[in-house]
Residue, then its C-alpha position, 0 to 999 in steps of 0.5 A: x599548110x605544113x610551112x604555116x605549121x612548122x613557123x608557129x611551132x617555132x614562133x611557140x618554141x622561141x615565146x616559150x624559150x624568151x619568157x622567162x628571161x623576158x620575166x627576169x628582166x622586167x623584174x629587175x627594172x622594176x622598183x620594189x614598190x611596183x613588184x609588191x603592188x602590181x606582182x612579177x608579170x607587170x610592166x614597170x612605169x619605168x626604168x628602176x636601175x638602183x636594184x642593177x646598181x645596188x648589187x653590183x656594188x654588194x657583190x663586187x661583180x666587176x671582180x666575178x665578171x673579170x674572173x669568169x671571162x678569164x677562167x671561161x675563156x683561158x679554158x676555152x682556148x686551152x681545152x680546143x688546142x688540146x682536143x687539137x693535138x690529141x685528135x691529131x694524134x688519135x683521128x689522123x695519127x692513129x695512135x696504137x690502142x686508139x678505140x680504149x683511149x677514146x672509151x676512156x675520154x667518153x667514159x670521163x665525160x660521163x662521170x658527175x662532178x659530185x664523185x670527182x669533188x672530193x678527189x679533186x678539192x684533196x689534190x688541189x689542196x695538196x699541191x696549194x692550188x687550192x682557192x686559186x683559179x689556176x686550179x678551176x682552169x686546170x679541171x674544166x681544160x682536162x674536162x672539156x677537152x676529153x669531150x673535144x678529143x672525142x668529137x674531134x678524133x671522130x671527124x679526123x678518121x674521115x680527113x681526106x688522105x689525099x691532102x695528107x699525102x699532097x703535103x707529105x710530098x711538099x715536104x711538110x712535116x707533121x706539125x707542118x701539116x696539122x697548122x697548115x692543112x688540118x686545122x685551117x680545115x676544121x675550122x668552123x668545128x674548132x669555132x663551134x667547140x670554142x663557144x660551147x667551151x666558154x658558155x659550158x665553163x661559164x655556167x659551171x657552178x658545183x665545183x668552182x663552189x667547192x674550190x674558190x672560197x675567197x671573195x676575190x677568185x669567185x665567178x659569177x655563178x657560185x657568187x650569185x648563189x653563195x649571196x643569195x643564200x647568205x642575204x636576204x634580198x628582195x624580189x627585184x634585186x634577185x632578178x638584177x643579179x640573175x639578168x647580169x649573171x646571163x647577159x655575158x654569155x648572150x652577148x658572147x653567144x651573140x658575137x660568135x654566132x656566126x662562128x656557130x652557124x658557120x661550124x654547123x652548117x658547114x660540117x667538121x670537113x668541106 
C-alpha cells in the first residue's frame, strides 16, 4: 500500500514538475492563429517552427547561446579547481584560523546580489572590465567557489588520514598527493559541483543584466528579458524564446546525469 503510494506521489510530483515546460513547448510549435482560436492549453495541428526561426534571428541567439556556454562553463571549471585547492588547504591542511574563514565563505554565500551590484558594477567599470564577459566569469567563479569551499573543506576534514600518511611514505609530495590521491577520490562530488555550477551560472540573470549591456556580451537569460521588455511579442514567440532559452541546460543536465547521480549516491568519500 505504501509503495503504491510512494509511485503516485511521484508520478504527481513529475506531472506537476513537466507541466509547465510541457505548456511552453506546445505554445511555441503553435502558430499564432492557433493560439488565438483554441488558447495555450491546446494541442497545434501541427509543427509551426517560424516563431523558433523568427526569434532566433531577432535576437541573434547563436551570439547569447555561444556567450552563455563560455562564461557557464569557464566558471564551472574555474570555480571546482578553486574550491579544489582551497579545500585542500582548509579540509586536509588545516589552515591556522580555519572555522573564521569558512564563516566568512558561508557568510559570502548568503549575501544578495542586489547589495553587491553597485560595488561591483564600480569596480568592474574602474578597471575597464566593465561590459565585458571576463568580468561576469571573475564574480560568479569567486561566488560559486566560496559555496564549494565550503562544501568541500567539510568533506576533507573527514579524509582518511591512512591514505594521506601512505602517500607521505611514498614520497609524494602535497601536490602530488592532492592530484593523485585526493582528487581522483572525491571525484564524483567535484562532478556534482561542476554541474550544478554551470546550471546555477547559467540561470543567472540580475547582475549579468547590470554588467554586459552590448548585444554581443549578453547570455541567454538577460537577452530574453531585455527584448521582451523592449518589443512587443506575441504569445507563441514568447513561448519559442522561453523553450530555447531552457533546452541548454536540460541537455547539459541530461549528458551529466550520470555524473550526478554517481556524485550522489556514491558520497563526497568511498
Amino acid at each position: 500500500m505504501k509503495r503504491h503510494l510512494t509511485l503516485w506521489s511521484l508520478i504527481v510530483l513529475a506531472v506537476v514538475m513537466l507541466a509547465p515546460f510541457l505548456i511552453v513547448a506546445l505554445n511555441a510549435l503553435k502558430s499564432p492563429a492557433e493560439y488565438a482560436a483554441d488558447g495555450p492549453l491546446s494541442f497545434p495541428d501541427g509543427v509551426y517552427l517560424q516563431g523558433l526561426i523568427d526569434f532566433w534571428v531577432r535576437v541573434g541567439f547563436g551570439q547569447k547561446l555561444l556567450n552563455s556556454v563560455v562564461i557557464s562553463g569557464t566558471v564551472a571549471v574555474l570555480a571546482v579547481v578553486i574550491s579544489v585547492l582551497n579545500a585542500y588547504a582548509l579540509g586536509i591542511g588545516r589552515v591556522r584560523g580555519r572555522t573564521w574563514i569558512l564563516v566568512a565563505f558561508l557568510i559570502a554565500n548568503t549575501l544578495p546580489q542586489e547589495a553587491l551590484a553597485y560595488p561591483l558594477y564600480f569596480l568592474a567599470n574602474e578597471t575597464g572590465l566593465y561590459d565585458t564577459q571576463l568580468s561576469v566569469i571573475i564574480i560568479f567563479t569567486i561566488i560559486q567557489a566560496a559555496f564549494g569551499t565550503y562544501l568541500l573543506s567539510s568533506t576533507y576534514v573527514g579524509f582518511p588520514h591512512e591514505l594521506l600518511e601512505a602517500a607521505y611514505l611514498d614520497g609524494a609530495n602535497k601536490w602530488q598527493t592532492l592530484v593523485r590521491i585526493v582528487v581522483p577520490i572525491s571525484k564524483p562530488t567535484l562532478g556534482v559541483l561542476f554541474v550544478f555550477f554551470f546550471i546555477w551560472t547559467w540561470n543567472e540573470f540580475f547582475l549579468p543584466l547590470i554588467l554586459l549591456i552590448s548585444n554581443d556580451t549578453q547570455t541567454v537569460p538577460v537577452a530574453l528579458g531585455v527584448l521582451q521588455g523592449q518589443r512587443m511579442m506575441d504569445a507563441t514567440m514568447t513561448s519559442a524564446s522561453a523553450l530555447l532559452g531552457v533546452i541548454p541546460a536540460i541537455a547539459f543536465f541530461l549528458i551529466f546525469q550520470r555524473t550526478l547521480t554517481r556524485g550522489i549516491t556514491a558520497g563526497a568519500v568511498k
